[in-house]
Steps between C-alpha positions, in 0.01 A plus 500: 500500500628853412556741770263785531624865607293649793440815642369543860326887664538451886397689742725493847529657847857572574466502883636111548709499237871569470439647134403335189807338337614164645748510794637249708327378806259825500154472363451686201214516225709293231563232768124434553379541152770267398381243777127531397649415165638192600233362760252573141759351180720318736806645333712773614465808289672810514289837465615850350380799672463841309622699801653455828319605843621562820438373840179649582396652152183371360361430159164463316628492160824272501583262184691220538573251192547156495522156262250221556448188338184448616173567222302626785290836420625804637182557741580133612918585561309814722307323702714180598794769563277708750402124664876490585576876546524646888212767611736795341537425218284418178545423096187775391576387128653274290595522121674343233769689380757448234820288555754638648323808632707711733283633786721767602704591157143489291396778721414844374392635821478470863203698774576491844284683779619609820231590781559731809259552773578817664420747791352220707593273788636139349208256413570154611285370193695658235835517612643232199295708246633831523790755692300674770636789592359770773596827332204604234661492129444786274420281181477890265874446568536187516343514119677830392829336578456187295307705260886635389634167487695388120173325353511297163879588508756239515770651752740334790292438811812368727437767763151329534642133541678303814792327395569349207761335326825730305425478145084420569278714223334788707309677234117492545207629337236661706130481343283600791487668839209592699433582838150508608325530853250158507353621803533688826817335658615335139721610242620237200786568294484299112799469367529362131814437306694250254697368757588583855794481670605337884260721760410775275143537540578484903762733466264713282229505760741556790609823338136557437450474859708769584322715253208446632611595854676832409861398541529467109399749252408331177735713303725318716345189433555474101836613570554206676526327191839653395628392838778235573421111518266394750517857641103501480278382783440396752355167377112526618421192697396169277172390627347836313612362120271306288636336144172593346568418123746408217388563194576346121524547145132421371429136451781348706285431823159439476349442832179316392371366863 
């Protein structure tokens, strides 16, 4: 039988996991995917991810990609992998994709959200969903700053990113950036781009943060940018970040179920 190319849309809470790549002797969200896999196909099979989380950083629109040998439909694949999955997280879709699809070099585009409840005391019920902070946020500056942000421009982002390696490509296009009060004691920061690197959406929001609490002017913000490595921050907390989306060329992922 001929090997079929799979891709899966999961949907994860970061709070018990050490990230999402596989690690050893931490639990991650490759390791249990990868051991649903094998309790359904008894076979071990290695997944792709399109992105890597962190401890702590959630996702509702995650791809992973995968060969199977099996001829089972994709809604079938779904729900024997959710039989196997833990309580956090879930396959929300499967579809066939092309051989030798690349989950995270087939990407065009990646959305991330980032949720802050502010001027409040902490909230026991939300505390892995968002940073709660005391001080009210002024999210007009909060918006004004990222409104002067290098958008649909590819340009060097390395003052945005923790550490990476000498030689790693640090150029980035930005293709959206909103800040937006979602209700009293909520702001959410979108972020949208081709490709992110190490921390920068937390170091984005962390910077944010300080607009929003006066100690930052958003002039000051954008120029931020032109800064040194890693001189932008501080990193806002994980538990706040969401992988919302990644997005492809039309007709390479159909999610059909």
């Amino acid at each position: 039988m001929d090997g079929r190319r799979l891709a899966l849309l999961l949907e994860y809470d970061g709070t018990a996991f050490a990230g999402s790549q596989l690690q050893p002797a931490v639990r991650t969200v490759q390791e249990v995917i990868e051991a649903a896999l094998e309790r359904f196909t008894g076979r071990q099979t290695r997944i792709a991810l399109a992105g890597r989380t962190d401890t702590g950083v959630h996702a509702l629109g995650q791809v992973a990609a995968l060969d199977i040998e099996q001829a089972h439909a994709p809604v079938v694949v779904r729900d024997a992998l959710n039989h196997f999955l833990p309580e956090d997280v879930v396959v929300r879709a499967v579809a066939e994709v092309v051989a030798g699809f690349d989950p995270r070099r087939q990407a065009v585009a990646r959305t991330y959200r980032y949720r802050i409840e502010d001027g409040r005391v902490r909230a026991p019920l939300t505390r892995h969903r968002a940073w709660q902070v005391e001080r009210p946020l002024d999210a007009s500056a909060m918006a004004a700053a990222l409104a002067l942000l290098p958008v649909g421009v590819s340009r060097d982002w390395s003052a945005f990113s923790g550490a990476v390696p000498a030689g790693y490509p640090t150029v980035r296009t930005l293709l959206d950036a909103r800040v937006e009060r979602c209700g009293p004691q909520a702001v959410q920061v979108t972020l949208e781009a081709d490709g992110f690197l190490p921390h920068q959406v937390r170091l984005t929001v962390g910077a944010l943060q300080r607009v929003g609490v006066g100690r930052l002017a958003p002039a000051e913000f954008a120029a931020l940018v032109d800064g040194p490595p890693a001189s932008a921050g501080p990193a806002a907390p994980p538990q706040g970040l969401t992988l919302v989306a990644v997005r492809y060329p039309p007709g390479t992922v159909e999610w059909g179920n």
